[in-house]
PAFI-999809 format. One record per residue: x, y, z of N, C-alpha, C in turn; residue in one letter. Coordinates in steps of 0.2 Angstrom, whole numbers, plus 2048, in hexadecimal, padded with zeros to 3 digits. Example, Ala and Ser with C-alpha at 12.3 -4.5 7.8 and 13.67 -1.06 7.14 Angstrom:
! residues 2
8427E482783E7EA8278427F0827a/8407F58238447FB824840800827s/
END
This chain:
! residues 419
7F44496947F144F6917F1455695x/7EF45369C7F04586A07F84596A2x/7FD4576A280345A6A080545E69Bx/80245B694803460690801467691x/7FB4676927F746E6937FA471698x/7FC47169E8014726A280747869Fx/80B47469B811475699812479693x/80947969180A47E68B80848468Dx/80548569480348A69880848D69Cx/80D48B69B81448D69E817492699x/81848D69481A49168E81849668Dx/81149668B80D49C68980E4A168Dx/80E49F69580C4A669A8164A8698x/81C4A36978224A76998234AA692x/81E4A868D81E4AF68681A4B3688x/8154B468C8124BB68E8174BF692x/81C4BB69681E4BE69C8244C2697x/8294C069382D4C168F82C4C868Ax/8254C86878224CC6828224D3687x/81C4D168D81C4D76928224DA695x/8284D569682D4D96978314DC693x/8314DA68F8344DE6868304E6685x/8294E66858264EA6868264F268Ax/8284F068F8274F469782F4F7694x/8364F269283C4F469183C4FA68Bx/8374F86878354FD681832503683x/82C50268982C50968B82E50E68Ex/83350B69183850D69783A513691x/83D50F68D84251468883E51A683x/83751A68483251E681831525685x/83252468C83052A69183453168Cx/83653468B83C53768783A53767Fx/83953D67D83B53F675834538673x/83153867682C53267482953266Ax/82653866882453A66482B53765Cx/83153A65F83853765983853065Bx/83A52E66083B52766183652265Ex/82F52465E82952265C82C520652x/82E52664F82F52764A832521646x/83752364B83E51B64B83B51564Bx/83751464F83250D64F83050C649x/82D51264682851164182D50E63Cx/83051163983551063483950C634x/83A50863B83F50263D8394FC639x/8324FD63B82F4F863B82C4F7634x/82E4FE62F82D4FC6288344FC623x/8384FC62683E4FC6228404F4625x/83F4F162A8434EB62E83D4E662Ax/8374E762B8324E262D82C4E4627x/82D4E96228264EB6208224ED622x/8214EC62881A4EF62D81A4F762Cx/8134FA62A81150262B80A500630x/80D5016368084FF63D80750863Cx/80250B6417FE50F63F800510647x/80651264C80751465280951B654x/80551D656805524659806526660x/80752166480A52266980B51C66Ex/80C51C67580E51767680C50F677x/80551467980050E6797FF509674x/7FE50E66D7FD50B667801503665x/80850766780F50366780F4FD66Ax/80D4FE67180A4F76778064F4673x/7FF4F56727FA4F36707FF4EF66Ax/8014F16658034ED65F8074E7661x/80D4E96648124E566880F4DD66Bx/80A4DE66B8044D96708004D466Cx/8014D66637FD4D465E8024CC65Dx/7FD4C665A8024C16598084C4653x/8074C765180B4CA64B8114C964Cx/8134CA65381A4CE65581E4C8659x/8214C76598264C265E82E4C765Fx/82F4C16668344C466A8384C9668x/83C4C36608424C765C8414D0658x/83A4D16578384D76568384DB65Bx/8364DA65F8344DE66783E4DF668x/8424DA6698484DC66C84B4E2667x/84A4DF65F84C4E465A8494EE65Bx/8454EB65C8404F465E8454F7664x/8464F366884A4F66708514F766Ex/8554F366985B4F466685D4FB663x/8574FA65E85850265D85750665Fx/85150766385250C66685850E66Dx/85950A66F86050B67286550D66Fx/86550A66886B50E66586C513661x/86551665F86451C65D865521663x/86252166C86152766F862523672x/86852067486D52067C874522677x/87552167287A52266F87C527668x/87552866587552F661875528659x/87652A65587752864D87E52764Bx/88252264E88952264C88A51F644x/88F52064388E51F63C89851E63Cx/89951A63B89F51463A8A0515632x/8A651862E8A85196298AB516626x/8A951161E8AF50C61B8AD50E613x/8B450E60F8B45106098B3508606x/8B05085FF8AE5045FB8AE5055F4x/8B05005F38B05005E88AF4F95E6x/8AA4F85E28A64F15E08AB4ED5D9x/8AA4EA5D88AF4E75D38AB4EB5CCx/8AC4E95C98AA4EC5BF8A34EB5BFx/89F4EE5BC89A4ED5BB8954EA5C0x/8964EC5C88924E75CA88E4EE5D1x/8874ED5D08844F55D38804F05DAx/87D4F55DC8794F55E38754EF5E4x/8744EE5DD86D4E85DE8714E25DDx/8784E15DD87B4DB5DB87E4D85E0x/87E4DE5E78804E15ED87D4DD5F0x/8784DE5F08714DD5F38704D65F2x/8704D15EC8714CC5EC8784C75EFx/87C4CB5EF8824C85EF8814C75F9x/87E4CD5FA87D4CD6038794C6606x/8734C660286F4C46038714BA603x/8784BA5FE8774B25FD87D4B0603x/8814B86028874B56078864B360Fx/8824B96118804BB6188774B9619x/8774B261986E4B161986D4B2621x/8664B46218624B86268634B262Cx/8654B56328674B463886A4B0638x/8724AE6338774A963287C4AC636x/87E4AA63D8844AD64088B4AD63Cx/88E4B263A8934B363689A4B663Ax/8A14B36398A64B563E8AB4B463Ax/8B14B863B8B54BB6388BA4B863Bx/8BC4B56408C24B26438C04AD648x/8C54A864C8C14A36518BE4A8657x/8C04AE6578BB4AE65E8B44AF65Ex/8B04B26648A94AE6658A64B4664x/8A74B865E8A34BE65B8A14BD653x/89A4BE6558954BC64E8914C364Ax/8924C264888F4C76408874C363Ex/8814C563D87C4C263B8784C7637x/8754C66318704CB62E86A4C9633x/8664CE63485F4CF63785A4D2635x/85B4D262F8564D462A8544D2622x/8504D561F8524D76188564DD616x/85A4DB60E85E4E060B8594E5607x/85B4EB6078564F060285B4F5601x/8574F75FC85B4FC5F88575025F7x/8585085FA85250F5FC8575155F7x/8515165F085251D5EE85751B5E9x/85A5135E785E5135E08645145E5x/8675175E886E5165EB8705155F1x/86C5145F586D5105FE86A5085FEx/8725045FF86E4FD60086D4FE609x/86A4FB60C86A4FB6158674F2615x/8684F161E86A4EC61E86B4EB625x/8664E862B8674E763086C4E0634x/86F4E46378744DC63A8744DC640x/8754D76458754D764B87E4D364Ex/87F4D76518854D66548864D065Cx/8884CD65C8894C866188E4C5664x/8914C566B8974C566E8964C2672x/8994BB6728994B46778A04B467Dx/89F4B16848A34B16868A94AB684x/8AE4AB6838B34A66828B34A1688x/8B449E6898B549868F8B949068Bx/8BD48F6918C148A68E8BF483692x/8BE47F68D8BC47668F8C2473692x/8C146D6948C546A6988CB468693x/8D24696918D846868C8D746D688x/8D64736898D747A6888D447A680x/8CE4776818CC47B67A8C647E67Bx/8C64846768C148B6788BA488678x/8B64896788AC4886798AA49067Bx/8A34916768A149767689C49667Dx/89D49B68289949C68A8924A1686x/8904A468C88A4A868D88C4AF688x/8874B26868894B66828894BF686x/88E4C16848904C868988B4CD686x/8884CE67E8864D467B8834D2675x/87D4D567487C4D866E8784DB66Cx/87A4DE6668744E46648764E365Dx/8704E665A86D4E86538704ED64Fx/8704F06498714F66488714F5640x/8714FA63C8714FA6348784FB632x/8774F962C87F4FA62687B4FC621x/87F50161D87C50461A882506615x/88150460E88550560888250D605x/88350F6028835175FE8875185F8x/8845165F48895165EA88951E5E8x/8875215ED8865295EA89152B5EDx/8935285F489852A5F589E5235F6x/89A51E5F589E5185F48A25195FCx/89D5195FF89D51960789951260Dx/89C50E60E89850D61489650C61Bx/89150D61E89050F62488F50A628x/89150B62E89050363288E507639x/88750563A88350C63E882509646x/88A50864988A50465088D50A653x/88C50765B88F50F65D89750B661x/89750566089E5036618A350265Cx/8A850465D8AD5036598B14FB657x/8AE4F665C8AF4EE65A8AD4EC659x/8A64F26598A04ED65489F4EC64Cx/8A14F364B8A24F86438A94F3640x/8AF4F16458B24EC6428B24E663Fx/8AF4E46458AB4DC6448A84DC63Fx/8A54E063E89E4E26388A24DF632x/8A64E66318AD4E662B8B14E0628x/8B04DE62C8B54D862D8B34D262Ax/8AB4D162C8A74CB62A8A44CC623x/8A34D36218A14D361B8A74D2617x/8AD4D56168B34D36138B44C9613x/8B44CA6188B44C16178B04BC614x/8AA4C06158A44BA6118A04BC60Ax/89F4C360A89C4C66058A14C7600x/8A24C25FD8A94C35F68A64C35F1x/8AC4C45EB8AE4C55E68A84CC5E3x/8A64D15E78A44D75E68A74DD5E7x/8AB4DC5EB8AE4E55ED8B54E35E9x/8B64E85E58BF4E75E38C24EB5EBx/8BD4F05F08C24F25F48BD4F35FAx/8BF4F06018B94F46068BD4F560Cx/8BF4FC60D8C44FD6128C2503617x/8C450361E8C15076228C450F61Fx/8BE5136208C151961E8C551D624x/8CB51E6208D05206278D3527628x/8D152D62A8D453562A8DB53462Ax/8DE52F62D8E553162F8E852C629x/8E85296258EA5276208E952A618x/8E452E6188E05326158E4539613x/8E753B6198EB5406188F1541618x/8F553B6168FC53A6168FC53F60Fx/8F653D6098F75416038F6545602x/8F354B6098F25526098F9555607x/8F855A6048FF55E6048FE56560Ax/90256560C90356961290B56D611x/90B57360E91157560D916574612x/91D57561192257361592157061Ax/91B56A61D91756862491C56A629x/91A57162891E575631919571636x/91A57763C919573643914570643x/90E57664090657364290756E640x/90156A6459015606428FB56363Ex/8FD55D6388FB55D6328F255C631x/8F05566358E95536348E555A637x/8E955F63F8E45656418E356A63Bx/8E756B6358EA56F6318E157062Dx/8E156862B8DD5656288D6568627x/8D45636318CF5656328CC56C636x/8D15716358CE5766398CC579631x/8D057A62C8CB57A6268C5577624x/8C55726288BD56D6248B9570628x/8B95716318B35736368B357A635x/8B957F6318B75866318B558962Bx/8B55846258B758761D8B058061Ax/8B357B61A8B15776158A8574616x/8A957361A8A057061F89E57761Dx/89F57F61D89B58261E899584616x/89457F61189258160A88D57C60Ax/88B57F60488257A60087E57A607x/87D57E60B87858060C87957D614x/87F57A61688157961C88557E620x/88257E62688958462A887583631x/88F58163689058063C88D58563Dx/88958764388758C64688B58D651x/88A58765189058665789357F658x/89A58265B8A057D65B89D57B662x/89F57566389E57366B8A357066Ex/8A756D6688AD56A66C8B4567669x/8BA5696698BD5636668C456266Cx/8C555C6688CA55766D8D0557669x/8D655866D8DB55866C8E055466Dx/8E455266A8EA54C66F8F255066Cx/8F454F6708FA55367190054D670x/90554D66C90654966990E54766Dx/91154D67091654E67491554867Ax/91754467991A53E680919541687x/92054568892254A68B91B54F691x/91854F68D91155469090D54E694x/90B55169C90854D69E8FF54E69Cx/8FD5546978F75556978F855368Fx/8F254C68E8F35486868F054D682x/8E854C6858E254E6828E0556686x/8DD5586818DA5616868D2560680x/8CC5606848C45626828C4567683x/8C156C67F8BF57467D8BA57367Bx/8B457967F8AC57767C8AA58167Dx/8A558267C8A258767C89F58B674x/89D58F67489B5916718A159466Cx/8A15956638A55996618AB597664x/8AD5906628B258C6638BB590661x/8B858F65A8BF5926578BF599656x/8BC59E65A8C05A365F8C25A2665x/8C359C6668C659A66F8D059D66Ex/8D259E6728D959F6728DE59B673x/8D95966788DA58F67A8DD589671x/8D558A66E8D75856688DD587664x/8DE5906658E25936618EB58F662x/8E95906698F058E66D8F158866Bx/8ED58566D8ED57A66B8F057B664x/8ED57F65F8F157C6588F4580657x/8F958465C8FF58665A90358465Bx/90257F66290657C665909575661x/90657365C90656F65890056865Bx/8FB56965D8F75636608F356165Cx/8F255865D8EE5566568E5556658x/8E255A6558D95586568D7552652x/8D554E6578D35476578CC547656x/8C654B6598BE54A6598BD55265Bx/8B65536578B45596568AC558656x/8AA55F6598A255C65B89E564659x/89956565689656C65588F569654x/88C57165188556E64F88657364Ax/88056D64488057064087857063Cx/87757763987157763587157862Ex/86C57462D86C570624865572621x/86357561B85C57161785B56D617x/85456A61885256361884D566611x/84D56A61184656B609848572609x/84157560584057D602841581609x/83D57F60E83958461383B581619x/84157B61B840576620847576622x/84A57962785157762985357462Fx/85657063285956863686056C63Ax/86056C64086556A645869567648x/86E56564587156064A87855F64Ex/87955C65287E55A657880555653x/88855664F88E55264C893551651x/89454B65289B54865289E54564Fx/8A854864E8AB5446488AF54164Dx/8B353C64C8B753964F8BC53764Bx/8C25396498C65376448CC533644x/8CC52F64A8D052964C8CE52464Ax/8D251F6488D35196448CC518640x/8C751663D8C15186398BD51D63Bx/8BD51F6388B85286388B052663Bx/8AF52B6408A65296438A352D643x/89F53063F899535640896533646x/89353864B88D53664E88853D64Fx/88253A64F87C54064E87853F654x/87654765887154565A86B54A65Ax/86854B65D86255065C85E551656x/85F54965285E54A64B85654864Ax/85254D64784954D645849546641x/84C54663C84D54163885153C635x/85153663585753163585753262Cx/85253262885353362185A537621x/85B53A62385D542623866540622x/86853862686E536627873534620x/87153461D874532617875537612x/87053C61487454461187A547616x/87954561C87D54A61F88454861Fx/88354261D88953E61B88C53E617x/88954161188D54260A89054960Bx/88D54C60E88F55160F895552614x/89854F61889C54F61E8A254A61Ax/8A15466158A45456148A854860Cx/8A254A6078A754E6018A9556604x/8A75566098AC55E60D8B155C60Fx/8B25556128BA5536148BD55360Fx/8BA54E60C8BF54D6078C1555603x/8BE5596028C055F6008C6560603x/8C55636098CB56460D8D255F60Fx/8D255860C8D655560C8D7557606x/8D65576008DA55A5FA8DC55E5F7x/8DB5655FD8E05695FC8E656B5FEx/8E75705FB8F05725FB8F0577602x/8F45776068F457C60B8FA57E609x/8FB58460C90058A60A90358B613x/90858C61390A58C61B90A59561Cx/9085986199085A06199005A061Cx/8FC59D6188F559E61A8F259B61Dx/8F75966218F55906268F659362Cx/8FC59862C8FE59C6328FB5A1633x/8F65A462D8F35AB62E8ED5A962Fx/8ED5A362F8E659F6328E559F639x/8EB59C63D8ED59A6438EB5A1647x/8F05A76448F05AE6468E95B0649x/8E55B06428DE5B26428DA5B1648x/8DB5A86488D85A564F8DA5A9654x/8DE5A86558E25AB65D8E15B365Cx/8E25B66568DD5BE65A8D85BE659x/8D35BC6588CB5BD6588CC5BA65Ex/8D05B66628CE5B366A8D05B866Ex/8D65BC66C8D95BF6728D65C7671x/8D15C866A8CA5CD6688C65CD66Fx/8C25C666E8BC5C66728C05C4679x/8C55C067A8C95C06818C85C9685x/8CD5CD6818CD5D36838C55D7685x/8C05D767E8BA5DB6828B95D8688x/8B85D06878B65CD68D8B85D1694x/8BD5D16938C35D169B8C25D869Bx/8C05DE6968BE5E46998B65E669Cx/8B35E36998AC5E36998AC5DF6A1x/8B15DB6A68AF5D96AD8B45DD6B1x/8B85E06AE8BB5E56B28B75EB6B1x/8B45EE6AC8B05F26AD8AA5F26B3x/8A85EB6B38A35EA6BB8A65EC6C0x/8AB5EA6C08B05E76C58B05EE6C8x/8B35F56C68B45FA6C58AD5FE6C9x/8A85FC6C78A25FD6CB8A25FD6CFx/8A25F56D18A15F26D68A25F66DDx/8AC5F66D98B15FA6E08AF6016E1x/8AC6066DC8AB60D6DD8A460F6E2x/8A16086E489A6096E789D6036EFx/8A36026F18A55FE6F68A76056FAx/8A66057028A860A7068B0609707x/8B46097018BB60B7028BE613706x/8C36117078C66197088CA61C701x/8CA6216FF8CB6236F88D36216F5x/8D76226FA8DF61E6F88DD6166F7x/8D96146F98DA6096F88D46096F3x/8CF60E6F28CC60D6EC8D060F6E6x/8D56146E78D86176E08DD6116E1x/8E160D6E58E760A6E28E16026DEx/8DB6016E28D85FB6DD8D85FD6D5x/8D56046D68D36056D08D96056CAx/8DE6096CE8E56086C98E56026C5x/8E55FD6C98E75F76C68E45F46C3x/8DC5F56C38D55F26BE8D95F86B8x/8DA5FD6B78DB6036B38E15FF6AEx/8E65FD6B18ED5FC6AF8ED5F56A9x/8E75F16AB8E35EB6A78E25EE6A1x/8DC5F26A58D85F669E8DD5FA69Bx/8E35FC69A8E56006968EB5FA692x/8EC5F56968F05F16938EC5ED68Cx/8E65EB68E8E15E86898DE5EC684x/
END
């Protein structure tokens, strides 16, 4: 009896010790933006678990965490997310979907629930990477089904007569999937790209006879349809998106206010520089971007911010990245509100598609091109007059002798009249 009690006193003490350090790992990640992260707790723990715990701060959080309510699996799930919202921002993994005939969100929802049952490891090929639901399916506002899964990546190891055996496990983390019938879009909200696949992959495979189609949404396949008059030199996809990030994004009540970056890849073998990143304020007045898409380079990922209505009187900020290589990825950061991801989604994506569906004219593609590039060599020139005007200064108040201050001067002068 005295072993017993022993033994259970082990137990006990290495699930305190386990809980407290799950705990201490959660707070760590609270120092920072405490108040938004807090938020994400809240909503995790009623959207994941049904709980409206009443936490206002960190303590509160501790204190709950400490309730027999709570076990390990919930405590990891809390750390998961927040890791993956604010080390990595709100990615958002893009796949087109269409349901068979007559079949809606709640059949969705059933269908999920019978194919994918709660913490069943699910895999899509022999290797030792697992798919598992980690939650309940719900369905928010009549058009978002969501749906927590947890991803999991075992080491491969080979037994003696070389057959595979699953080892210790390398990774895992949690994250949402998220269905949307308003855009017949889904979202796979990982911040890895062989996560969002794997994801893809295991639902295709198990969750049948409901999608007549579920396929990763691709820009570069997407746009083989754009018409692009006589596809002279510009590359096609830049042609695209310099209309979406300068023209189409900016309506219904959206508009860039600053460009912060976009990536280039240069598609000439030949050229030892592949990729060129441009950032700064008032991007596309750069002379630089101008050059890039004259040269014919392709823009692969685009980063700006952008401000939206969230209501009548309430307007939201935020830091977008697109990445338009092989599955398209939003990612967000500086975002007040995670509600807010599923409009700004619809909206980044019925602007694409706008601009995917039109006609370009090669007359008004190159007067577009033109534009760029003098509005750069506009603000280039005041620039470079307004520091040679210092400059000018400068020299008229150094103890020159008057023949070497006038030949300086000529030369600043000889700028200024050329500009």
């Amino acid at each position: 009896m005295d072993s017993l009690t022993a033994e259970e006193t082990v137990e006990t003490s290495m699930e305190i010790v386990n809980i407290e350090t799950e705990i201490e790992r959660i707070k760590n990640l609270l120092d920072k933006e405490t108040d938004k992260k807090l938020e994400v707790v809240r909503l995790y723990l009623l959207m994941h678990h049904g709980v409206s715990a009443p936490i206002s701060s960190v303590d509160d959080l501790a204190n709950y965490l400490r309730t027999k309510d709570v076990d390990t699996d919930l405590l990891i799930g809390i750390f998961d997310v927040l890791d993956q919202t604010f080390s990595r921002g709100y990615p958002n993994f893009a796949f087109e979907y269409e349901l068979n005939d007559g079949m809606t969100l709640t059949n969705l929802k059933n269908k999920i629930e019978t194919c994918l049952p709660f913490e069943e490891q699910k895999s899509y090929n022999d290797s030792f990477v697992y798919i598992k639901r980690a939650g309940e399916v719900t369905i928010v506002d009549n058009n978002l089904l969501k749906l927590p899964v947890t991803f999991e990546k075992y080491k491969e190891e080979m037994e003696f007569g070389g057959t595979k055996k699953r080892g210790e496990q390398e990774s895992k983390t949690t994250f949402d999937v998220v269905f949307d019938s308003v855009t017949n879009l889904c979202y796979i909200q990982c911040g890895e790209r062989n996560q969002s696949n794997a994801t893809h992959k295991v639902f295709q495979k198990h969750v049948t006879r409901i999608f007549k189609s579920f396929l990763p949404f691709s820009f570069s396949r997407k746009k083989n349809s754009t018409v692009v008059e006589n596809e002279f030199q510009l590359d096609k996809q830049t042609i695209i998106l310099l209309d979406y990030i300068e023209s189409s994004i900016n309506q219904d009540g959206h508009e860039i206010n600053d460009y912060l970056s976009v990536a280039f890849a240069n598609k000439n073998q030949e050229k030892k520089v592949r990729s060129v990143r441009l950032s700064g304020n008032n991007l596309l007045d750069s002379y630089e971007v101008g050059d890039r898409v004259r040269l014919g380079d392709l823009i692969k990922s685009v980063r700006f911010q952008i401000r939206f209505k969230t209501g009548e009187n309430s307007i939201e900020v935020v830091n977008v990245s697109i990445d338009f290589q092989a599955t398209i990825k939003f990612q967000y950061s500086n975002l007040q509100n995670t509600l807010n991801i599923a409009l700004i989604n619809r909206h980044l994506i019925k602007t694409l598609n706008d601009s995917l569906n039109k006609q370009y004219r090669e007359q008004e593609v190159d007067a577009n091109i033109k534009e760029i590039i003098a509005r750069a060599k506009v603000r280039d020139s005041a620039f470079l007059t307004s520091v040679l005007g210092k400059v000018k200064e400068d020299i008229n108040q150094l103890t020159l002798s008057i023949p070497e201050k006038t030949k300086v001067l000529d030369v600043i002068n000889s700028y200024l009249t050329e500009g």
